[in-house]
Predicted model as a PDB file, atoms N, CA, C, CB and O in Angstrom, pLDDT in the B-factor column:
MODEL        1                                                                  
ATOM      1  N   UNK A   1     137.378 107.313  67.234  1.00 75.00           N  
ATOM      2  CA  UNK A   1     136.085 107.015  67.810  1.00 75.00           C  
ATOM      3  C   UNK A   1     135.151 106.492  66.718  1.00 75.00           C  
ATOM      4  CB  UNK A   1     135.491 108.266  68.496  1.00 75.00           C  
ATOM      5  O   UNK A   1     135.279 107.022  65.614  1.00 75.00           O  
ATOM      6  N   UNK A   2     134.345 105.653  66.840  1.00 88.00           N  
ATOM      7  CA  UNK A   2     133.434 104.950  66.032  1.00 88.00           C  
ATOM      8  C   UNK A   2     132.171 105.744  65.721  1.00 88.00           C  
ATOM      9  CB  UNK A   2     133.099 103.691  66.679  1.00 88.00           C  
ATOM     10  O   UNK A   2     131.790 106.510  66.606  1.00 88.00           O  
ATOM     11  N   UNK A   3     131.370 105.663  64.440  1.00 94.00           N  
ATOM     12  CA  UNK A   3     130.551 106.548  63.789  1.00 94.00           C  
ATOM     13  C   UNK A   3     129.518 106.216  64.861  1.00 94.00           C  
ATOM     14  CB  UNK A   3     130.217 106.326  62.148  1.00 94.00           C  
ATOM     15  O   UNK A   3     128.614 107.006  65.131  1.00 94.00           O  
ATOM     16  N   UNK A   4     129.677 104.933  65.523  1.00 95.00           N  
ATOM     17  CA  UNK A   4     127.922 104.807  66.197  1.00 95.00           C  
ATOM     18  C   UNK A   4     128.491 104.656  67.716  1.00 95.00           C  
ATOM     19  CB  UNK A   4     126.669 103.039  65.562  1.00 95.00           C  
ATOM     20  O   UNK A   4     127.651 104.166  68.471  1.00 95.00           O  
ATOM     21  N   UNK A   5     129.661 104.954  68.288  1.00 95.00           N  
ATOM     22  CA  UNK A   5     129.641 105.511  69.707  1.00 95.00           C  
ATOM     23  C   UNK A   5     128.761 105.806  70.538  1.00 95.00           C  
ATOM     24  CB  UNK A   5     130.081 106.385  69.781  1.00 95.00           C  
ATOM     25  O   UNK A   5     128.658 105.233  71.623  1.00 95.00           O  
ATOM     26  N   UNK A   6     127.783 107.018  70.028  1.00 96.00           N  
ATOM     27  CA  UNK A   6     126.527 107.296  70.821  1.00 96.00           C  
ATOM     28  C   UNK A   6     125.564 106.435  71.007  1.00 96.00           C  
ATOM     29  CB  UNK A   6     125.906 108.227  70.385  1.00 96.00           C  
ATOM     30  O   UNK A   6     124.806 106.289  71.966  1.00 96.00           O  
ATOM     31  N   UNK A   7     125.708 105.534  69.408  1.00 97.00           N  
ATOM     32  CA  UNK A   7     124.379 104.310  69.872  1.00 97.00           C  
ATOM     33  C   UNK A   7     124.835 103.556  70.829  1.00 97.00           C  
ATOM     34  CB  UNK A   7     123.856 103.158  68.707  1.00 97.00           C  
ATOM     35  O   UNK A   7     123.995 103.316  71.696  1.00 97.00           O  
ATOM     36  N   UNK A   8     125.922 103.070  70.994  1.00 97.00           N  
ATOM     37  CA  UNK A   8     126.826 102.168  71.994  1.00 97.00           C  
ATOM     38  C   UNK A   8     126.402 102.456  73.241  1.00 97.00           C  
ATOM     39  CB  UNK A   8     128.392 102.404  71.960  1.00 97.00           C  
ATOM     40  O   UNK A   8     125.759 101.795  74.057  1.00 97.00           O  
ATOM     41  N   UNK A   9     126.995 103.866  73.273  1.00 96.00           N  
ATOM     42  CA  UNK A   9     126.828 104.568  74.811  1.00 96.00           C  
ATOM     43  C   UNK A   9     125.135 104.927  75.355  1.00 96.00           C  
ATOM     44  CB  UNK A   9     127.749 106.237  74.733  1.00 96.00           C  
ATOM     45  O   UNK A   9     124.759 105.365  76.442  1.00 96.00           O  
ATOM     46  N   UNK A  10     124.383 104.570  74.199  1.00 97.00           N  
ATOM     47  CA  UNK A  10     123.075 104.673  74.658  1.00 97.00           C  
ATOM     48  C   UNK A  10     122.338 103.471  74.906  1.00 97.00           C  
ATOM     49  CB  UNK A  10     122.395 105.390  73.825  1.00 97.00           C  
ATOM     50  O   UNK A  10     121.344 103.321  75.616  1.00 97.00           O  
ATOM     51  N   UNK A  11     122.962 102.644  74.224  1.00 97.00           N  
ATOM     52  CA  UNK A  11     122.642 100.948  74.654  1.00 97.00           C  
ATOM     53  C   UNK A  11     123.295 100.543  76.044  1.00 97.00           C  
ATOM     54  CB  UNK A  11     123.379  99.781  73.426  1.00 97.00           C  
ATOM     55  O   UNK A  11     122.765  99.868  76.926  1.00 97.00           O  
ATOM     56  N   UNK A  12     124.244 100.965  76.043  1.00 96.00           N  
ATOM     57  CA  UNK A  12     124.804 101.037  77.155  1.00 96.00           C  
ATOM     58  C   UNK A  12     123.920 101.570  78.516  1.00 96.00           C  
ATOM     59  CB  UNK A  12     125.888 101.806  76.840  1.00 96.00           C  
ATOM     60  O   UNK A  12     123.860 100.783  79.460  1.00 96.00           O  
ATOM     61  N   UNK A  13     123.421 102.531  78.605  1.00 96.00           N  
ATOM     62  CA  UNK A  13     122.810 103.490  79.161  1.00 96.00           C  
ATOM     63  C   UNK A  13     121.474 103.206  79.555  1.00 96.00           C  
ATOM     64  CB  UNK A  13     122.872 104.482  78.416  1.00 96.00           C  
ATOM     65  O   UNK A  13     120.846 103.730  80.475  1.00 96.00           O  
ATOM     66  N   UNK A  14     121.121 102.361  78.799  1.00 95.00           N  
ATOM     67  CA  UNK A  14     119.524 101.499  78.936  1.00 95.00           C  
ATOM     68  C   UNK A  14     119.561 100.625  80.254  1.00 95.00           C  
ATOM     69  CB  UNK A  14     119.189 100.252  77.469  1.00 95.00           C  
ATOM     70  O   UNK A  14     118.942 100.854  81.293  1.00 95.00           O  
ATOM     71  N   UNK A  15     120.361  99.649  80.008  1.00 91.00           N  
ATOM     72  CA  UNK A  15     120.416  98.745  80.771  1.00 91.00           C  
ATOM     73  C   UNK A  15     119.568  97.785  81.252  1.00 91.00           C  
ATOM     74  CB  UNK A  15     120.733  99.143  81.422  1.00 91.00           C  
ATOM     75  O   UNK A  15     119.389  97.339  82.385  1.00 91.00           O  
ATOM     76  N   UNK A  16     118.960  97.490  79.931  1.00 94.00           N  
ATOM     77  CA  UNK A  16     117.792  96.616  79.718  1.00 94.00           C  
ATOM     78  C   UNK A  16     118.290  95.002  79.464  1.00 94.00           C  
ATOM     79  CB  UNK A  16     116.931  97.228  78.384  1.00 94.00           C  
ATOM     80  O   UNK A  16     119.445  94.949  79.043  1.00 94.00           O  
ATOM     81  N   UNK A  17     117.787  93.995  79.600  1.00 94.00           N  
ATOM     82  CA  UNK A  17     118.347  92.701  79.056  1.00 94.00           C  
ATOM     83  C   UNK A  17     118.804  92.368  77.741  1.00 94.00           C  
ATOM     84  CB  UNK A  17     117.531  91.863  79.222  1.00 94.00           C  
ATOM     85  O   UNK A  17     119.767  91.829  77.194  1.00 94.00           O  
ATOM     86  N   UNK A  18     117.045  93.249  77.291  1.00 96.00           N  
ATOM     87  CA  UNK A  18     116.856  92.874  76.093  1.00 96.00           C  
ATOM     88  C   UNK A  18     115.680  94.051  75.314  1.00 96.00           C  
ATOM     89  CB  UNK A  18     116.392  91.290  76.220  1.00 96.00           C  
ATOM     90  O   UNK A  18     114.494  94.119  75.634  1.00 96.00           O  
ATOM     91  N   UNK A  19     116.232  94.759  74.434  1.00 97.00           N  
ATOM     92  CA  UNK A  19     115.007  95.874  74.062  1.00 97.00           C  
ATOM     93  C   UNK A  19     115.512  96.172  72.501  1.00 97.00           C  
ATOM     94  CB  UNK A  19     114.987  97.571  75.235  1.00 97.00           C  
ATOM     95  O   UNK A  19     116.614  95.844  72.061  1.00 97.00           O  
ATOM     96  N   UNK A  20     114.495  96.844  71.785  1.00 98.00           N  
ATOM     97  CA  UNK A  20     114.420  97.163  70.742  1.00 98.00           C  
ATOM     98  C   UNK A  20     114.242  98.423  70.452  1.00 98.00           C  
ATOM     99  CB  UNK A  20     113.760  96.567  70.329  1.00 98.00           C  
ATOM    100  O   UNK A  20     113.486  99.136  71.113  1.00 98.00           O  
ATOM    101  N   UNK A  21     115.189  99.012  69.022  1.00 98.00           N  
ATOM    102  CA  UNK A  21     115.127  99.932  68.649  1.00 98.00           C  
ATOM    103  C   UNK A  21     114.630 100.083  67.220  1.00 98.00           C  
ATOM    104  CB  UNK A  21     116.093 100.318  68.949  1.00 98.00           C  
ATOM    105  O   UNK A  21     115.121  99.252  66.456  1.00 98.00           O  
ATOM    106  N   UNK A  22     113.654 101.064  66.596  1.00 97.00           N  
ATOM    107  CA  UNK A  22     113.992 101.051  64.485  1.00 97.00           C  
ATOM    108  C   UNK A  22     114.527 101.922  64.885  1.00 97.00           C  
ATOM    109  CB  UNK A  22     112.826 101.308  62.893  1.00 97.00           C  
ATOM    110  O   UNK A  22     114.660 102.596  65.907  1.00 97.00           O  
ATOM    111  N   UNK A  23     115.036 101.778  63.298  1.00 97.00           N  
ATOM    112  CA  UNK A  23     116.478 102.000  62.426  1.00 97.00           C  
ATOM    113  C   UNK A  23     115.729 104.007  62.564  1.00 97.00           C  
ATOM    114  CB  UNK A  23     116.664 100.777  60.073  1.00 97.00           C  
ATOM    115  O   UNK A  23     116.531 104.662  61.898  1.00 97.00           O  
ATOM    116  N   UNK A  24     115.107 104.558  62.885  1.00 97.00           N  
ATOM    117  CA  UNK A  24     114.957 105.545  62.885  1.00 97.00           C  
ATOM    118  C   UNK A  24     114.953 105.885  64.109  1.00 97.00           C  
ATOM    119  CB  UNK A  24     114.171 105.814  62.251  1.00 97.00           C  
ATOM    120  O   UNK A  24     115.119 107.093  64.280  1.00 97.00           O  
ATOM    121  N   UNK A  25     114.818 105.237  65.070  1.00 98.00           N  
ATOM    122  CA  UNK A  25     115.133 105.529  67.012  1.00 98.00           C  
ATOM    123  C   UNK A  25     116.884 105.601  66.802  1.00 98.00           C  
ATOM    124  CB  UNK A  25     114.482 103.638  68.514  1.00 98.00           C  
ATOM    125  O   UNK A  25     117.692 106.411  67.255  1.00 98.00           O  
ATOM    126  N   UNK A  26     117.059 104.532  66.019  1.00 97.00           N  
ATOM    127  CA  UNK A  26     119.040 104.313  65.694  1.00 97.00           C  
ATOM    128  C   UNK A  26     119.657 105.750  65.186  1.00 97.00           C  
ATOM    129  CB  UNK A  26     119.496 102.942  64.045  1.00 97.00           C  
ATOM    130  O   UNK A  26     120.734 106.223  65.550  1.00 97.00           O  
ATOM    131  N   UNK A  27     118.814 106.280  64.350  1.00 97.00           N  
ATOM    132  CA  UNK A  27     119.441 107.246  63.217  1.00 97.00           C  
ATOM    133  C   UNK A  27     119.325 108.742  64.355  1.00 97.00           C  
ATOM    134  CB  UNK A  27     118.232 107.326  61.346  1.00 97.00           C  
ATOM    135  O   UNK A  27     119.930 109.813  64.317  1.00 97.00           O  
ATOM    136  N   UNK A  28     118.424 108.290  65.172  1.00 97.00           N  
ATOM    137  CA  UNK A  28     118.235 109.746  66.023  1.00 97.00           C  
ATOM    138  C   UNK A  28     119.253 110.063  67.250  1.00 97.00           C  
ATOM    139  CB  UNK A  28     116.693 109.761  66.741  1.00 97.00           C  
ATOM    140  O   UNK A  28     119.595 111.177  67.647  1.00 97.00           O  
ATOM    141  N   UNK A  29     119.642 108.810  67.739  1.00 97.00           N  
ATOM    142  CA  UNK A  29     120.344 108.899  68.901  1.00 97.00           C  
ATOM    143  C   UNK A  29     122.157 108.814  68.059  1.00 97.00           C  
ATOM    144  CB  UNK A  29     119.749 107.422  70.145  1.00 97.00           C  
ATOM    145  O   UNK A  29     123.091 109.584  68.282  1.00 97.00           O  
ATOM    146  N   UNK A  30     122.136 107.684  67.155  1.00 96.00           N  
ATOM    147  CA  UNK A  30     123.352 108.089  66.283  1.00 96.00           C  
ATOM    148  C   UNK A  30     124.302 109.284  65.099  1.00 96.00           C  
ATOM    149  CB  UNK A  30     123.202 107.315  65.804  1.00 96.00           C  
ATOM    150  O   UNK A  30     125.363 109.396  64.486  1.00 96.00           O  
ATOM    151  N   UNK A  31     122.841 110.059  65.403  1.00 95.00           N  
ATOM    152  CA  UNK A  31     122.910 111.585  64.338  1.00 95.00           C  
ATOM    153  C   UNK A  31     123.658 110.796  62.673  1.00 95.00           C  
ATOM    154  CB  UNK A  31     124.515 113.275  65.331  1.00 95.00           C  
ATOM    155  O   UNK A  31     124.523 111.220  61.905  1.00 95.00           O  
ATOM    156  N   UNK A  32     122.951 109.718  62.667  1.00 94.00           N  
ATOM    157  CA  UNK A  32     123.385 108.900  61.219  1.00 94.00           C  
ATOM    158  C   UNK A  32     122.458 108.099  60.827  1.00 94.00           C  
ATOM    159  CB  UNK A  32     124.621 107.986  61.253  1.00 94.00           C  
ATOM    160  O   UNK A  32     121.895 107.490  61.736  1.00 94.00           O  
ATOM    161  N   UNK A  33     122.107 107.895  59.766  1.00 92.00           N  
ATOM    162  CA  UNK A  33     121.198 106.984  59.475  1.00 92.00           C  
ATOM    163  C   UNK A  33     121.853 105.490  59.475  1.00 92.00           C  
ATOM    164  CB  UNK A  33     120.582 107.384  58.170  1.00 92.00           C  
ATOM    165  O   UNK A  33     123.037 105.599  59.158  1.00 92.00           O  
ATOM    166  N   UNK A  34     121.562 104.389  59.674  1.00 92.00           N  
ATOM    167  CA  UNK A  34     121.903 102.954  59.530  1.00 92.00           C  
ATOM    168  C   UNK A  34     121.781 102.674  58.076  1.00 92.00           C  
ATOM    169  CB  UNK A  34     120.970 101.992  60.392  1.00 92.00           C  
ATOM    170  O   UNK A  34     121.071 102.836  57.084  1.00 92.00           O  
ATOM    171  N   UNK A  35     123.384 101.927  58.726  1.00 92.00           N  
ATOM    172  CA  UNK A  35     123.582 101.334  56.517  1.00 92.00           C  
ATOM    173  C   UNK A  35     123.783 100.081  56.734  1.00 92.00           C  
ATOM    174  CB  UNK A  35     125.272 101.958  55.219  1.00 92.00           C  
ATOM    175  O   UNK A  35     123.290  99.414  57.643  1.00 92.00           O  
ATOM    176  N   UNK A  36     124.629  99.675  55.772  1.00 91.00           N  
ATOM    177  CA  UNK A  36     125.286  98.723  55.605  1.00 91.00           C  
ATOM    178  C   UNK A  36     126.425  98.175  56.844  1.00 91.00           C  
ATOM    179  CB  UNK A  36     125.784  99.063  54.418  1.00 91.00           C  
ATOM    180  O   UNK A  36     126.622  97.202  57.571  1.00 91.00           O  
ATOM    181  N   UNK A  37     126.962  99.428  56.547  1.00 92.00           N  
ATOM    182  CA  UNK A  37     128.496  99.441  57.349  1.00 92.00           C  
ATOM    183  C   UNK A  37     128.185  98.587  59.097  1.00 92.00           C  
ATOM    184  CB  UNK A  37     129.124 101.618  57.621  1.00 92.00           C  
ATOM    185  O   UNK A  37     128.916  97.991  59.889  1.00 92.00           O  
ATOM    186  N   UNK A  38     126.880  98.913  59.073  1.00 94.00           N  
ATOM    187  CA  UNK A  38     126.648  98.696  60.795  1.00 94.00           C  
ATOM    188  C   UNK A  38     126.702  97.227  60.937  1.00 94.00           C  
ATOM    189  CB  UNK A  38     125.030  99.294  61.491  1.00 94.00           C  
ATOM    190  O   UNK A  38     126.597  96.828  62.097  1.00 94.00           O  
ATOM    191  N   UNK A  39     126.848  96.291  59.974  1.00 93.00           N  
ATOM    192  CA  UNK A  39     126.807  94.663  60.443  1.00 93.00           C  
ATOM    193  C   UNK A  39     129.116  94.695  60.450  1.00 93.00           C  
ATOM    194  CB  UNK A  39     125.552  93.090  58.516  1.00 93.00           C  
ATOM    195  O   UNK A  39     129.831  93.693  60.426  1.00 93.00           O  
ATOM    196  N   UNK A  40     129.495  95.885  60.484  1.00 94.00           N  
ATOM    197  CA  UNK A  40     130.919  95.847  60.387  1.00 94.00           C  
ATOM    198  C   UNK A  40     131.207  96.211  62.011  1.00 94.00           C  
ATOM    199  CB  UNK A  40     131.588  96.992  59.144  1.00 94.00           C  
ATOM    200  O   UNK A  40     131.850  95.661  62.904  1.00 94.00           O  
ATOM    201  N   UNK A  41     130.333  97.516  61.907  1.00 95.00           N  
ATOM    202  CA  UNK A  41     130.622  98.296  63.438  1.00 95.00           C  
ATOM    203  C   UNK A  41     130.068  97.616  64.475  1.00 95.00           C  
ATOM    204  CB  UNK A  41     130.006  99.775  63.610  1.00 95.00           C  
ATOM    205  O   UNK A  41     130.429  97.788  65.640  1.00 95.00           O  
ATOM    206  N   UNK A  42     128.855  96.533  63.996  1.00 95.00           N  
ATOM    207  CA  UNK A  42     127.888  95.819  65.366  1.00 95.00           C  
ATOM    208  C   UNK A  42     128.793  95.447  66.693  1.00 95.00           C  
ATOM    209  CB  UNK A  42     127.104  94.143  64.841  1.00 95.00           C  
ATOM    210  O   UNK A  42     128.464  95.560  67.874  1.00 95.00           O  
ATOM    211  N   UNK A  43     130.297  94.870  66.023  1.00 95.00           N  
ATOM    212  CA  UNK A  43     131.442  93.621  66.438  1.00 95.00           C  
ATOM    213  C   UNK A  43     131.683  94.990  68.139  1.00 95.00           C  
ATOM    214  CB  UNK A  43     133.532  93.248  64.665  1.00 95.00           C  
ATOM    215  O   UNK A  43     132.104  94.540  69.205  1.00 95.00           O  
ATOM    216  N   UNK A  44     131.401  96.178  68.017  1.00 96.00           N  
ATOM    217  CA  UNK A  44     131.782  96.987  68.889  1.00 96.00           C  
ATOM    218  C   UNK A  44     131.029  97.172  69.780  1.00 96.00           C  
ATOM    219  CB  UNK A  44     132.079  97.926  68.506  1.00 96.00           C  
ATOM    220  O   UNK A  44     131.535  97.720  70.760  1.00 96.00           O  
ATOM    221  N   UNK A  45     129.781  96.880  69.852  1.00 96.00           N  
ATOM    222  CA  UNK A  45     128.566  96.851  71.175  1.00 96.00           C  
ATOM    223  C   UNK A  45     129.711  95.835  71.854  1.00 96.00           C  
ATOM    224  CB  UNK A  45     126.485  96.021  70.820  1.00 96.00           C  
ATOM    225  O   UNK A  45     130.571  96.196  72.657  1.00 96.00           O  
ATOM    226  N   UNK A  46     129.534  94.592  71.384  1.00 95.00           N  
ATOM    227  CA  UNK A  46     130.159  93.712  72.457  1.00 95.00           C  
ATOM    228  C   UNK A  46     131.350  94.599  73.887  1.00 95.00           C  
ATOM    229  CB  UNK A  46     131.157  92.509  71.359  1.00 95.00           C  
ATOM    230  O   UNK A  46     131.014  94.202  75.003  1.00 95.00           O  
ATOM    231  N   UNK A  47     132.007  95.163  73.909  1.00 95.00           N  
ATOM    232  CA  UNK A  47     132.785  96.139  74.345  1.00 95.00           C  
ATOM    233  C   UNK A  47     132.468  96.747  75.645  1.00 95.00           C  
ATOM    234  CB  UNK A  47     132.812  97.034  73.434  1.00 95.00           C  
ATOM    235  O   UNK A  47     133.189  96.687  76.641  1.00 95.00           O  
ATOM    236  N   UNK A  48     130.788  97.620  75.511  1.00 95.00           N  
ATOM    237  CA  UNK A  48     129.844  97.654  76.038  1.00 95.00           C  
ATOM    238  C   UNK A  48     128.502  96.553  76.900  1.00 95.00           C  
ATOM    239  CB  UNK A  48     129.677  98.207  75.237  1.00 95.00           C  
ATOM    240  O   UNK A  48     127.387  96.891  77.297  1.00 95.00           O  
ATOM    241  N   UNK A  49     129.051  95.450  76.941  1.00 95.00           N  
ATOM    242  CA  UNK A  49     128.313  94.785  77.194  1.00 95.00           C  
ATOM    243  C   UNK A  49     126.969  93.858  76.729  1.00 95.00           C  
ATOM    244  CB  UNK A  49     128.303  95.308  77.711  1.00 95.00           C  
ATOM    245  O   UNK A  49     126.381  92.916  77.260  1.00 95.00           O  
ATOM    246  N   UNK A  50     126.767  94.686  75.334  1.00 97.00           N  
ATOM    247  CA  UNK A  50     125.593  94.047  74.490  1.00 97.00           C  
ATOM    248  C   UNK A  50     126.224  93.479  73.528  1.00 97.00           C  
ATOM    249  CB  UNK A  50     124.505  94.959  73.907  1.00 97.00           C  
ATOM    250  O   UNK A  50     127.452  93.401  73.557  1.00 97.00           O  
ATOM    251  N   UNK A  51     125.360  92.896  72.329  1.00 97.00           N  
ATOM    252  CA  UNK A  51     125.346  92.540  71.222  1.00 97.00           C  
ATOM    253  C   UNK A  51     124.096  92.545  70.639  1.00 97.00           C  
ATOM    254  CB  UNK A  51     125.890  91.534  71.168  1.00 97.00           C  
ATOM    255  O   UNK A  51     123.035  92.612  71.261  1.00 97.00           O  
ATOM    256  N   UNK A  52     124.284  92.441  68.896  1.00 96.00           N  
ATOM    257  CA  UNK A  52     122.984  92.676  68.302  1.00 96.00           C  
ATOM    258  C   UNK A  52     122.519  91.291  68.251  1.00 96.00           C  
ATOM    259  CB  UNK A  52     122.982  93.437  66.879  1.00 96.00           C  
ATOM    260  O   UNK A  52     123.285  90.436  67.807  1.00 96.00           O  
ATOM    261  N   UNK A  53     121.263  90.952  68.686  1.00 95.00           N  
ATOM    262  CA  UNK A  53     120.824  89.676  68.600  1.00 95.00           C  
ATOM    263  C   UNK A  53     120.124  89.462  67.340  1.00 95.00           C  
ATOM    264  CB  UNK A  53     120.026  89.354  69.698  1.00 95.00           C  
ATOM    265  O   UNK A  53     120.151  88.432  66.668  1.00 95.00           O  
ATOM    266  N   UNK A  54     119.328  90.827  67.023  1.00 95.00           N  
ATOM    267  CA  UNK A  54     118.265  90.525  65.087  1.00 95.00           C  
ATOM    268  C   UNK A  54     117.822  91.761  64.112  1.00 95.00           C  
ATOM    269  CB  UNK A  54     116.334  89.789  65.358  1.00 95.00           C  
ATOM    270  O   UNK A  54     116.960  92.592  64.398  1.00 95.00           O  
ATOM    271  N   UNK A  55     118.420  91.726  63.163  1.00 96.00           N  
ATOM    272  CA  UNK A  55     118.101  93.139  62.889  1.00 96.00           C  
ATOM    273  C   UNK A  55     117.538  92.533  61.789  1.00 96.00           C  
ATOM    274  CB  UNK A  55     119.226  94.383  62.753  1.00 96.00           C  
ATOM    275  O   UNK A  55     118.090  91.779  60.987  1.00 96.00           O  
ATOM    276  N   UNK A  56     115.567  93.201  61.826  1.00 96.00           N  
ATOM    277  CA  UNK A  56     114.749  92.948  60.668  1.00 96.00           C  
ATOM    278  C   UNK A  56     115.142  94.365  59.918  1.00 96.00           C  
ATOM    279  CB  UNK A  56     113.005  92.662  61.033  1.00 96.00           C  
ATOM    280  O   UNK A  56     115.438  95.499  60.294  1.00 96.00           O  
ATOM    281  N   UNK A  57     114.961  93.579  58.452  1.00 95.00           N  
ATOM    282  CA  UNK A  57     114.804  94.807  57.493  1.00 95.00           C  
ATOM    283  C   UNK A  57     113.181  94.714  57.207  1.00 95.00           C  
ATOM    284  CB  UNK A  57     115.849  94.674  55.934  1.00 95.00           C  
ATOM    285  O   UNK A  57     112.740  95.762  56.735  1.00 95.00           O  
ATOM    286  N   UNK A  58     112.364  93.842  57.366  1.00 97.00           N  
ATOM    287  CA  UNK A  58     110.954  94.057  57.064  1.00 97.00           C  
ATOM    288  C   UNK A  58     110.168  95.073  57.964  1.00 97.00           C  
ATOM    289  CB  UNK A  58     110.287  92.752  57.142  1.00 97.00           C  
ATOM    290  O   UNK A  58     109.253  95.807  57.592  1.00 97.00           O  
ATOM    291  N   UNK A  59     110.758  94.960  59.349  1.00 97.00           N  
ATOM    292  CA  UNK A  59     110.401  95.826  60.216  1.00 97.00           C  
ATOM    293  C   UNK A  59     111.052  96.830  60.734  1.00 97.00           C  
ATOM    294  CB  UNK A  59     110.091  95.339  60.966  1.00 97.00           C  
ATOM    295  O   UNK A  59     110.662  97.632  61.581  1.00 97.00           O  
ATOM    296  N   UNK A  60     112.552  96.728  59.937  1.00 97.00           N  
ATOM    297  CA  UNK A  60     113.562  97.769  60.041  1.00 97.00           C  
ATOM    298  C   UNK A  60     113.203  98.861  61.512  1.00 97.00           C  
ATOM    299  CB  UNK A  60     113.504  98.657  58.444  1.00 97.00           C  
ATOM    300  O   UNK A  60     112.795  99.988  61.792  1.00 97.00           O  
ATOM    301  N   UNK A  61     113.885  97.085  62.380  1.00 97.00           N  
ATOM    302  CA  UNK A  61     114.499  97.296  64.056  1.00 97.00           C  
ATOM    303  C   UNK A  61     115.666  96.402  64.394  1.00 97.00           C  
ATOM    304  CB  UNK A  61     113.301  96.881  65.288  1.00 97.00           C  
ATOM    305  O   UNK A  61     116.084  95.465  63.713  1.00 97.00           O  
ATOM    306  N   UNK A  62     116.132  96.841  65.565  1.00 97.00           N  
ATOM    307  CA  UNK A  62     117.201  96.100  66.015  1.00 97.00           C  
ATOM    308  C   UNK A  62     117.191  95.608  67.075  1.00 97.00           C  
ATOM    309  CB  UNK A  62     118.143  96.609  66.009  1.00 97.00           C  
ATOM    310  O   UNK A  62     116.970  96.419  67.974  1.00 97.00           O  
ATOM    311  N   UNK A  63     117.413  94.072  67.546  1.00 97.00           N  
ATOM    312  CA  UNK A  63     117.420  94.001  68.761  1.00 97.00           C  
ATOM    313  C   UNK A  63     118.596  94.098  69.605  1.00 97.00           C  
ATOM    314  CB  UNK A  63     116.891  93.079  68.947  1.00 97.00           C  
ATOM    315  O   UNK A  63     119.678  93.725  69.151  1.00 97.00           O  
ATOM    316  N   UNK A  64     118.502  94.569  70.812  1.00 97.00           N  
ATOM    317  CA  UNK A  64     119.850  94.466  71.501  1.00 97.00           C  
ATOM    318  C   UNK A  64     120.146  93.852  72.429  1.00 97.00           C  
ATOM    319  CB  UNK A  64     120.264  95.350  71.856  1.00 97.00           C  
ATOM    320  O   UNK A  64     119.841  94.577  73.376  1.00 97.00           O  
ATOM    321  N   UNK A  65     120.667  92.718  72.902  1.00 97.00           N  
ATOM    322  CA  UNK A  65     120.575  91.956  74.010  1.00 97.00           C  
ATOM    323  C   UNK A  65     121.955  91.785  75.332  1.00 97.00           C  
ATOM    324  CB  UNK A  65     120.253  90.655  73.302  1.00 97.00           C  
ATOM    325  O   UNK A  65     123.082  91.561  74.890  1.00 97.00           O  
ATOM    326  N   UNK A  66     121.827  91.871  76.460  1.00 96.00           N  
ATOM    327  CA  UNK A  66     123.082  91.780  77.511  1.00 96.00           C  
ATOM    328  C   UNK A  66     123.816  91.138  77.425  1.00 96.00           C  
ATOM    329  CB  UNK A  66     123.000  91.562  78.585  1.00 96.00           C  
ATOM    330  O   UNK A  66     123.548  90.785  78.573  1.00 96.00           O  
ATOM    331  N   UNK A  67     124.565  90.565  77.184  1.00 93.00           N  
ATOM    332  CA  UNK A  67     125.405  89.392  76.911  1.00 93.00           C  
ATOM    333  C   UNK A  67     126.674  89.502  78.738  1.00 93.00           C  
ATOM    334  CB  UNK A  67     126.427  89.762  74.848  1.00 93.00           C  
ATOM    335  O   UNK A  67     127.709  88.839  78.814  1.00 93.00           O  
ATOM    336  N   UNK A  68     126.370  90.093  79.463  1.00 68.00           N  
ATOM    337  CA  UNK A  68     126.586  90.147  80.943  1.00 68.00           C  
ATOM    338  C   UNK A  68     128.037  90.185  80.519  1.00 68.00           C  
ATOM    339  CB  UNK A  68     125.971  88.853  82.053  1.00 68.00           C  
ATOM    340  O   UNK A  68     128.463  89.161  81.052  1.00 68.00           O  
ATOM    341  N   UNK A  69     128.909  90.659  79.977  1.00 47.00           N  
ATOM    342  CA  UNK A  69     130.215  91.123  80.369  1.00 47.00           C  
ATOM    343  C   UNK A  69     130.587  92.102  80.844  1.00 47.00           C  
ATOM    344  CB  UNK A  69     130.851  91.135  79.689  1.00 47.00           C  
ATOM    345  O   UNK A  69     129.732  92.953  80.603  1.00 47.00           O  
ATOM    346  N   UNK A  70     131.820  92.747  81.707  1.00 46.00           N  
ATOM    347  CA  UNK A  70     132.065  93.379  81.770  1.00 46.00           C  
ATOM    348  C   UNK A  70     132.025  94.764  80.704  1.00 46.00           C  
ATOM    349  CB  UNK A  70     132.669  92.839  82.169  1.00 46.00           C  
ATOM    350  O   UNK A  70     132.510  94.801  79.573  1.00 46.00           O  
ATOM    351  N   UNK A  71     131.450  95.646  81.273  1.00 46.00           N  
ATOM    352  CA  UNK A  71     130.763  96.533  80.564  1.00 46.00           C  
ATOM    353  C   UNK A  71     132.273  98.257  80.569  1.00 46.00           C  
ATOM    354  CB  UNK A  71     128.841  96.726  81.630  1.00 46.00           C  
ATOM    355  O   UNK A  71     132.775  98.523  81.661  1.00 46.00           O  
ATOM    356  N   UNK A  72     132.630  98.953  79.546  1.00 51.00           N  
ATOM    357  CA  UNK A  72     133.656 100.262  79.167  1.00 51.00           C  
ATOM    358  C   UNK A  72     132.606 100.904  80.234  1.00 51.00           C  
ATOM    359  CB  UNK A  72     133.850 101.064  77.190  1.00 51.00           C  
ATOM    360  O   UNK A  72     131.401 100.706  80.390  1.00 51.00           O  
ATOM    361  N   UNK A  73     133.647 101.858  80.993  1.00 46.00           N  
ATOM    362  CA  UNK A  73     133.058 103.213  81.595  1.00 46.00           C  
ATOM    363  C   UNK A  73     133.031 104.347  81.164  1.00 46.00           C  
ATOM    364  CB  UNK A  73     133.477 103.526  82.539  1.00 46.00           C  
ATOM    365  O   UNK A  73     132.511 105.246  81.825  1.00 46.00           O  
TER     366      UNK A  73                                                      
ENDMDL                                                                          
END                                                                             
């Protein structure tokens, strides 16, 4: 299972088009803080139905957007 599963399953869970999280809304629902590693793990939203569309470090947030695929149950 993947370190950010829960963020997945909570992006998932939104079911918004398009919404934003900081990296400290990320670290709370992922019980992990955001590193590096996450432009490795991002490739796994897709799975779920999203993808990351922009992740500022000036404003250190993420956006998450629908990308309308078939979505994991």
């Amino acid at each position: 299972m993947s370190k950010y599963a829960p963020l997945w399953g909570y992006v998932q869970k939104n079911g918004s088009d398009r919404f934003k999280l900081t990296f400290e809304e990320i670290q709370a629902v992922a019980g992990i803080p955001i590193d590096h590693s996450f432009l490795k793990y991002k490739k796994e939203l897709t799975a779920y139905g999203y993808q990351v569309g922009k992740i500022s470090m000036k404003e250190q947030t993420v956006i998450f957007e629908k990308i309308g695929q078939d979505v994991v149950s």
